[in-house]
C-alpha positions in Angstrom: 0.0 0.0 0.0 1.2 3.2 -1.1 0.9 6.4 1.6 0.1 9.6 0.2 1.9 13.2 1.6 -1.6 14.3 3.2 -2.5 10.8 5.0 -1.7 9.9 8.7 -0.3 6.4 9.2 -2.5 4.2 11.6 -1.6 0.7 13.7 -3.5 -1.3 10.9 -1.6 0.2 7.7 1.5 -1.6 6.7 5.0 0.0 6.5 6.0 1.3 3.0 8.9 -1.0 1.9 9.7 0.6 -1.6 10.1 3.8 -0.7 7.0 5.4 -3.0 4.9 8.3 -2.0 2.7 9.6 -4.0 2.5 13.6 -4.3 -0.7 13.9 -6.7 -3.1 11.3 -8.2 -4.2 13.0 -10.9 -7.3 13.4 -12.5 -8.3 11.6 -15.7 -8.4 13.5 -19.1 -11.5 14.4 -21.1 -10.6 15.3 -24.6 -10.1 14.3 -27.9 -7.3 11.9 -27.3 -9.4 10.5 -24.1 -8.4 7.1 -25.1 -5.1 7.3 -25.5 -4.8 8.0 -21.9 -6.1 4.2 -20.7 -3.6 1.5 -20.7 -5.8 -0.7 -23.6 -9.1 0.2 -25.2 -10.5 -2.9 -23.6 -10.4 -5.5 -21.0 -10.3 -5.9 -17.3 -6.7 -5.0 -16.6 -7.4 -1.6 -18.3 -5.9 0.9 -16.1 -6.2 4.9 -16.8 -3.2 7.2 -16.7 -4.0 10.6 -15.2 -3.1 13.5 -16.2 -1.1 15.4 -13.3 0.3 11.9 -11.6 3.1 12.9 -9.7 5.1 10.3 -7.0 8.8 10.3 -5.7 11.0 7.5 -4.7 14.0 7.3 -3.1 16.9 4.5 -3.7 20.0 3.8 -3.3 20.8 7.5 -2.0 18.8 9.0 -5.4 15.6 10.3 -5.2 13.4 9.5 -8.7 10.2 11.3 -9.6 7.2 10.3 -11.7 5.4 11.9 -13.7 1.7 12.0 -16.2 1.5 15.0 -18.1 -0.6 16.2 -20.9 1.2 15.3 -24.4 0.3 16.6 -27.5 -1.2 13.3 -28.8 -1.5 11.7 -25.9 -0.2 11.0 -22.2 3.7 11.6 -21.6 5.8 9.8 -19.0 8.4 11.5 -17.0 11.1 10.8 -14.9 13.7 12.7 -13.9 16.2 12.0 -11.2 17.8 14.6 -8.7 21.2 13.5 -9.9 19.6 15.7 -13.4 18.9 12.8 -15.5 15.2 13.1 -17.3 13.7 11.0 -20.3 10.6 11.3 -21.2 8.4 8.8 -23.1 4.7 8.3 -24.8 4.7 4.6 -22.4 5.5 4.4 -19.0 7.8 1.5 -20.3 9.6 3.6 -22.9 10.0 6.1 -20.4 11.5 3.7 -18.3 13.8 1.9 -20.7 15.4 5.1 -22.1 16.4 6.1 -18.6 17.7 2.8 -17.7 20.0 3.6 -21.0 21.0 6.7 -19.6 23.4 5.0 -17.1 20.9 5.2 -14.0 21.0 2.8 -11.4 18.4 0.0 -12.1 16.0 -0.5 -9.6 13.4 -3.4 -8.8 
């Protein structure tokens, strides 16, 4: 389970063991390109990606933020990393892939 900034930790939530926190969640797009912003067009793992995701997680000494913006055709992934690497990408997996090539630490 993920903790947002804003919530208090109580005696039945478990402990955060990778480190995420989620900043913002987002809100989901309503436009012309509505569709590109769901993981599939159909199916029951469909997931959306919303616009204005934002999380940050720390590892190995590096802290690595997340990010959903609004592209021009379509969702873009970012991460950047406060050593100043940043890739962006129109997948979360692209995204992800090109700053793994960037010589950043890989993480799990």
């Amino acid at each position: 389970m993920v903790r947002t900034r804003t919530a208090a930790p109580t005696d039945s939530e478990p402990e955060n063991d990778d480190n995420l926190e989620v900043i913002s969640i987002g809100s989901l797009y309503n436009g012309p390109w509505d569709k590109k912003y769901w993981s599939s067009s159909r199916g029951k793992d469909r997931y959306p990606y919303p616009v204005g995701y934002q999380a940050v997680r720390a590892h190995n000494g590096t802290t690595y933020k997340m990010e959903i913006v609004e592209g021009v055709n379509g969702p873009k992934f970012l991460i950047s990393s406060d050593d100043g690497n940043s890739v962006s990408g129109k997948t979360p997996d692209f995204a992800w892939k090109e700053f793994q090539k960037k010589g950043c630490t890989r993480m799990k």
